[in-house]
N, C-alpha and C positions, 0 to 999 in steps of 0.2 A: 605568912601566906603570900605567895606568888601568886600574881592576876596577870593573866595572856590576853592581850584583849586581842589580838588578829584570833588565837587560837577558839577563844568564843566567838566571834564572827565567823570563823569557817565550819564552826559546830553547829548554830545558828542555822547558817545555809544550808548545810546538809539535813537536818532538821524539816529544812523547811523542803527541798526536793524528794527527800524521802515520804515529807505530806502533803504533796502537792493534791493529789487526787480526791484523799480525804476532806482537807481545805474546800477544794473549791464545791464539792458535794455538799460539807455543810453551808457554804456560802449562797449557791443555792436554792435552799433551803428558806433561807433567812432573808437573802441579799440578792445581788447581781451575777451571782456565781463567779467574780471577779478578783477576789482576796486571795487564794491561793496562788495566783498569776504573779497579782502584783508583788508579794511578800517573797516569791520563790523569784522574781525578775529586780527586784529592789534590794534583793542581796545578792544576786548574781552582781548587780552592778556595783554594791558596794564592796565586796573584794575585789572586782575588778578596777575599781576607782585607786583603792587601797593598796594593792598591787605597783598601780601607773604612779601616785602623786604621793605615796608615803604619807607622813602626819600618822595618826592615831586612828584604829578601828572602828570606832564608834566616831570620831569624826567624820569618817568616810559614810559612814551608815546615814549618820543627819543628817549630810548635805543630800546623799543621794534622795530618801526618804522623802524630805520636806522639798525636794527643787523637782524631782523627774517621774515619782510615784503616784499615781491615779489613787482614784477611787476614794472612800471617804476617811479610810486609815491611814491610805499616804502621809498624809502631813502629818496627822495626827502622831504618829510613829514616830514621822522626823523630830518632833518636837522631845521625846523622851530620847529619844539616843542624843540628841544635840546636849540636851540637860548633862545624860550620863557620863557623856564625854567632858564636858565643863567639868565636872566635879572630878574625875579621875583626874584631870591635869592639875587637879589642885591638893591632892589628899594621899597620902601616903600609905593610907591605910584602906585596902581595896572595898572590905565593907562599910564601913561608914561611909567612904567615898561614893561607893555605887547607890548604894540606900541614900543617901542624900542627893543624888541626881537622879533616880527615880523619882524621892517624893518630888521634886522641885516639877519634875515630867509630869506626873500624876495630876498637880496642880496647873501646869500650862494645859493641859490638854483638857479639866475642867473647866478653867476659862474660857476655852473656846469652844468645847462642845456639850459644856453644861449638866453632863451625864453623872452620875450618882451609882453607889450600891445599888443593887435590883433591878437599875434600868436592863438589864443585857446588853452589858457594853462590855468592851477590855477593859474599863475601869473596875470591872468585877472580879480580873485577875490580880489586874495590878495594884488596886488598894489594899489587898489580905496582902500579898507579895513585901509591898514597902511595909505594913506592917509589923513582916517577921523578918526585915532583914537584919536586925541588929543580933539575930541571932544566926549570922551567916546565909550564904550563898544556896545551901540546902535546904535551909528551915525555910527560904524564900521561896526556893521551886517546887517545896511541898504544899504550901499556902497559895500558888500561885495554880498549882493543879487544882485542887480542891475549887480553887471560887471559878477557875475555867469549868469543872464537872458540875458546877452549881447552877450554871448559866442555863443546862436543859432544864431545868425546873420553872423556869421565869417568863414570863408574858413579855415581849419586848415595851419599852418604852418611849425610845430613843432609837433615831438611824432608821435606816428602809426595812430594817425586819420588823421597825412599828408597825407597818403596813400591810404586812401579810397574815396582823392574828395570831390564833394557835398553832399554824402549820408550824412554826418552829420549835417548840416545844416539844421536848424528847432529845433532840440535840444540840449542844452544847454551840456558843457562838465562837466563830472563826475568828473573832478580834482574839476573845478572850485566850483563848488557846495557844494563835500564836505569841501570846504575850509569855505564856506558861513555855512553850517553845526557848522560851530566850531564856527565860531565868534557869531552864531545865540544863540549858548551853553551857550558862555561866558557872553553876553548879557541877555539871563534869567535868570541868576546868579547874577551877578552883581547889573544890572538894571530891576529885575523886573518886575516893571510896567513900563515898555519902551514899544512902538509898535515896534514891528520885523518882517516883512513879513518874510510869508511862501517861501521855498526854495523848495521843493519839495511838 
């Protein structure tokens, strides 16, 4: 299996401008209506980084992410592509690789924001995600949809949509989703001809 990593990064960002509108609606919602900005301007700039200073795709993604992205996912984000990118430069084998720089990500970004299954976090995508990725890139963005469509079910517990109650319930959190965005990326890349349910 070939792993493109520029060509998931540009998938990624398309991704992400094609949901920019619905992003920041659920954000909204939940948040500061600011996440679709930053994630559709934080990969703007990481192709454009990626473009100008060469290196790896997902390098380019963590510096920008973690150095120049707002808001409370900024970092949080750079912290899992920086991972992802560690471990591609070290593994030959794109899944194991990739799944081992997610969970390593899953866990920096628990360290730092403490957040858990059920809270309504992106942790809620991306723990089923690294879960299923030892069964490829697909079985990832299927598992990674699934705990993103979970997320309308859940009472916030964690982050600024603690704050607002029930209003957000019914729809699905903006972290999680775009987390489901990326693995959805890496999955038409990768694999293809795989089914991927739609995410937004």
């Amino acid at each position: 299996m070939t792993f493109d990593q520029e060509a998931v990064l540009r998938a990624f960002a398309r991704a992400a401008e094609d949901g920019h509108a619905e992003l920041t609606a659920l954000d909204q919602r939940s948040g500061d209506g600011d996440f679709g900005d930053n994630l559709r301007g934080g990969l703007r700039d990481a192709v454009g980084r990626f473009e100008s200073n060469g290196g790896t795709a997902f390098g380019a993604l963590g510096s920008v992410f973690l150095d120049d992205v707002g808001g409370t996912s900024g970092p949080l984000l750079g912290l899992l592509f920086t991972e992802i990118a560690r471990a591609l430069d070290g593994d030959d084998d794109p899944v194991s690789a990739f799944g081992a720089g997610a969970r390593s990500g899953l866990e920096a970004i628990q360290r730092v924001g403490e957040a858990q299954v059920g809270d309504r976090t992106l942790v809620d995508a991306l723990t089923p995600a690294v879960e299923a990725m030892p069964g490829g890139f697909a079985a990832a963005a299927r598992a990674a949809a699934d705990g993103a469509r979970h997320t309308a079910e859940l009472r916030a517990r964690m982050g600024r949509a603690s704050y607002v109650g029930d209003r957000a319930v019914g729809e699905p959190d903006p972290g999680a989703v775009g987390i489901a965005l990326l693995f959805a990326a890496a999955a038409g890349v990768a694999e293809p001809d795989a089914e991927v349910p739609a995410v937004l």
